[in-house]
C-alpha positions as CSV (number, residue, x, y, z in Angstrom):
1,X,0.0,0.0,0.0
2,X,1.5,3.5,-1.0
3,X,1.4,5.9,2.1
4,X,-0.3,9.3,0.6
5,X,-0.2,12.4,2.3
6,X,-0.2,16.0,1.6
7,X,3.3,17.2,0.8
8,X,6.8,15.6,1.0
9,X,8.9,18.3,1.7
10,X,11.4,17.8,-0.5
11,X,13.7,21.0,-0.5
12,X,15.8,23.2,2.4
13,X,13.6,26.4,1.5
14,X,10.5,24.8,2.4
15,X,11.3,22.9,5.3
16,X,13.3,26.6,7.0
17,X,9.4,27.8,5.8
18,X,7.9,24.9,8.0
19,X,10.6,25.2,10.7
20,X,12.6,28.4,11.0
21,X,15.9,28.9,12.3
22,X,16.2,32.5,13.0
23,X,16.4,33.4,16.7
24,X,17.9,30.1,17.8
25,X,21.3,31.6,18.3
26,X,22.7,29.0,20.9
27,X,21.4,26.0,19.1
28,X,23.4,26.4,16.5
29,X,26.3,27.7,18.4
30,X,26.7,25.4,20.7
31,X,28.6,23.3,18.5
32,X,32.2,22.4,19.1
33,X,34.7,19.9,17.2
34,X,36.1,18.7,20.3
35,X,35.4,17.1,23.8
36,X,35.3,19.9,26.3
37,X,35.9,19.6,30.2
38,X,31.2,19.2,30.3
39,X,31.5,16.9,27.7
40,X,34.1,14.5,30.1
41,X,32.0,15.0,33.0
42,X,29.1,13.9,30.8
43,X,30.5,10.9,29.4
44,X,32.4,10.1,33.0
45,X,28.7,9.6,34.2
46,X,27.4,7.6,31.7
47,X,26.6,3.9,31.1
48,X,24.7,4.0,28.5
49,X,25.5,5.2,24.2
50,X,23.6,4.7,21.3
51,X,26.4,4.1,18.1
52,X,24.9,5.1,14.7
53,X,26.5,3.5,11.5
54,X,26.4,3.8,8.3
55,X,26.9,0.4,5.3
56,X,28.1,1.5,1.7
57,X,24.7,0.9,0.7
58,X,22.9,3.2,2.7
59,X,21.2,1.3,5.6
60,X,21.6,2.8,8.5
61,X,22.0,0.3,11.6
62,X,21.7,2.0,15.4
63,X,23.5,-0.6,18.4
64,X,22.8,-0.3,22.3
65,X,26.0,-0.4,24.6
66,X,26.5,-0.5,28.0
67,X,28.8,-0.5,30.4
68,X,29.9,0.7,34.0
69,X,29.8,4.6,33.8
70,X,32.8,6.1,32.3
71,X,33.3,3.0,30.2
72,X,34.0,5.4,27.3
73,X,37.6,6.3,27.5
74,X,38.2,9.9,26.6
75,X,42.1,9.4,25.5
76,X,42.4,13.2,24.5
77,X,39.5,16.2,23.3
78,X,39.5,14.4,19.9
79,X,40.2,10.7,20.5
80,X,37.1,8.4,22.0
81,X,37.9,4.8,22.6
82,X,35.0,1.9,23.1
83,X,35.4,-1.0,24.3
84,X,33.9,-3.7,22.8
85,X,31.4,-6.5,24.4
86,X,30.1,-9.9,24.0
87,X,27.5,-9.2,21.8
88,X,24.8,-11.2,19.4
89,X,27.6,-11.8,16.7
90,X,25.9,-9.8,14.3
91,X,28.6,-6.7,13.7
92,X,26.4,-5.0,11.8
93,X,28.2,-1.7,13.2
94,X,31.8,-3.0,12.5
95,X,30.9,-4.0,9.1
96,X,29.4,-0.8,8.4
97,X,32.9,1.0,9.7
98,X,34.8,-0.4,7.3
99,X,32.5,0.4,4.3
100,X,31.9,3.5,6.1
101,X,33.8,5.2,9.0
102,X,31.0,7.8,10.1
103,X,29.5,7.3,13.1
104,X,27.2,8.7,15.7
105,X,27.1,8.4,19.3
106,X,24.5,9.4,21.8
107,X,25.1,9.5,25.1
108,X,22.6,8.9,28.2
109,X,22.5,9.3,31.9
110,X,19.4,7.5,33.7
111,X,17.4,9.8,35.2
112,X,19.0,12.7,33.4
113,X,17.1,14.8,30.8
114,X,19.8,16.1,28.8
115,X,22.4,14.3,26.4
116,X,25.3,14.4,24.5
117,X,25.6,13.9,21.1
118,X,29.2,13.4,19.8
119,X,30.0,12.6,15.3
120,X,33.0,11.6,14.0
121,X,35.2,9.3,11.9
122,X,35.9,5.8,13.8
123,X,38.1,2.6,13.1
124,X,38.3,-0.3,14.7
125,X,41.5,-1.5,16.8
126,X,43.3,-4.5,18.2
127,X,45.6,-3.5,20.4
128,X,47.1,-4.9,24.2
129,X,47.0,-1.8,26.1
130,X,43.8,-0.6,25.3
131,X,41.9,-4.2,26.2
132,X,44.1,-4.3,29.6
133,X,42.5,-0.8,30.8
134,X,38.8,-1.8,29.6
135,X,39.1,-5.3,31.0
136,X,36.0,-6.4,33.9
137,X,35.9,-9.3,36.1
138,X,39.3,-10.2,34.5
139,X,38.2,-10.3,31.0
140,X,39.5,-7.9,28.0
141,X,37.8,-6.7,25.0
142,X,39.1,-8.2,21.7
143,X,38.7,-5.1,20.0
144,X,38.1,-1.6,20.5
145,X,36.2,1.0,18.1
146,X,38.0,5.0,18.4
147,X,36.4,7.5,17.2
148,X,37.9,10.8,15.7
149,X,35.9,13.4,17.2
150,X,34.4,16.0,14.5
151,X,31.4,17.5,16.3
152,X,29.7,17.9,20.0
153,X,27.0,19.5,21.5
154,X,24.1,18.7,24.0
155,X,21.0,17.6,22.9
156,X,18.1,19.6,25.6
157,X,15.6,17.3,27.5
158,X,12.2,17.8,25.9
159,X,12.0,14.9,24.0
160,X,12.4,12.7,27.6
161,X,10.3,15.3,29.2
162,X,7.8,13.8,26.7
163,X,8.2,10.4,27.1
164,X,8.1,10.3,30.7
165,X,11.3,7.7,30.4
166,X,12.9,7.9,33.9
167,X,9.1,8.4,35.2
168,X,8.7,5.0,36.6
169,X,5.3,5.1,37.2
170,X,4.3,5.7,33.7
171,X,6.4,2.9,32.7
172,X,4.0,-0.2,31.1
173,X,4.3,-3.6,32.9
174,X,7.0,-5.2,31.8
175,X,5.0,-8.1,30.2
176,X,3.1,-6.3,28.3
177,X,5.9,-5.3,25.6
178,X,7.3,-8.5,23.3
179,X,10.7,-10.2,24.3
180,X,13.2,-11.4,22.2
181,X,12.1,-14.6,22.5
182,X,9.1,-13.9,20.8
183,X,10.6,-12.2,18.0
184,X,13.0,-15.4,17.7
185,X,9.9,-17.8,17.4
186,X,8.2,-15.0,15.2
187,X,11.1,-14.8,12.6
188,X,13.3,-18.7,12.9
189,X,12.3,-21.8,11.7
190,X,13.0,-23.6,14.8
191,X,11.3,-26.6,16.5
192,X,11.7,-24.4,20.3
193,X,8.7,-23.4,22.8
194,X,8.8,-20.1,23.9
195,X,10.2,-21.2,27.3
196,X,13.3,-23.1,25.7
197,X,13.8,-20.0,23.7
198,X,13.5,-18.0,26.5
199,X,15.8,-20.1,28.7
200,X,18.2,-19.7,26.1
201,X,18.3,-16.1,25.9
202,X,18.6,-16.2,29.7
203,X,21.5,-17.9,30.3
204,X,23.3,-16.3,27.7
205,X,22.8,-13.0,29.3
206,X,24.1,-14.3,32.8
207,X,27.3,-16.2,31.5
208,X,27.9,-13.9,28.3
209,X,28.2,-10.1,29.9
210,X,32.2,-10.1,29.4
């Protein structure tokens, strides 16, 4: 079915028409190119980014991490170091670096409204010293993304004003949303119940965190 709707806006004129810029002084110059002393306090206190990347084809893939706070290592105002996890051995995002080295990280604090958005160019790294810093419970990360740093700024809190995310009692039962279990047996031809599915996923996450 083909979506209709009353105008794509399909041009930079009409969409400053729509949404206007002018008066929004600090929004657009609170931009820097590096990471400033708020920007290390920020990221200090955080255990939680979002990593946007990019493939050569133009899908966009967006990956969860999380850590300890402060699991980001700021080496210096340009240089960002991530450590890398145990994940679902997908590496969509590291694929996508190699075809395409932009990336996008956000940055959250729970129960914080702002957050910090930080772009840039990143590779990925092997290297000995970096996995000995980032290692936990005695185990080091394989590999390591850094990230050139081209461009930071905080994003302001309206958007998780609006959602009411660190508002617990808005938040829905936790049964109520679809687990990934579900979406395994929704999507995998596999002779498993939900409960062996779920079981699965279970013990992964308790014996697969590092």
């Amino acid at each position: 079915m083909v979506l209709t709707v009353d105008e794509d806006i399909t041009s930079l004129t009409r969409l400053q028409a729509l949404l206007p810029t002018e008066g929004f002084t600090n929004t657009f110059l609170k931009v820097t190119d590096h990471i400033n002393d708020v920007a290390r306090q920020f990221i200090a206190t955080a255990p939680f980014i979002v990593v946007g990347t990019k493939s050569s084809g133009g899908l966009v893939d967006v990956s969860p991490k999380g850590d300890p706070a402060g699991f980001v290592e700021v080496y210096d105002d340009k240089t960002l170091i991530i450590p890398d996890r145990l994940g679902n051995h997908r590496v969509d995002g590291f694929q996508n670096i190699l075809e395409d080295p932009n990336v996008a990280i956000l940055f959250i604090v729970p129960g914080h409204g702002d957050t910090l958005r930080v772009a840039g160019k990143a590779r990925i790294v092997k290297d000995r010293a970096i996995s000995a810093r980032h290692a936990v419970r005695g185990n080091a990360p394989l590999l390591a993304m850094v990230v050139e740093v081209e461009e930071v700024f905080m994003h302001c809190s309206k958007s998780l004003i609006r959602s009411r995310l660190w508002q617990a009692d808005t938040w829905p039962a936790r049964k109520t949303a679809p687990t990934l279990a579900q979406w395994v047996l929704a999507t995998v031809d596999r002779e498993q119940t939900l409960d062996e599915v779920q079981e699965d996923h279970s013990a992964d996450e308790e014996t697969r965190l590092y």
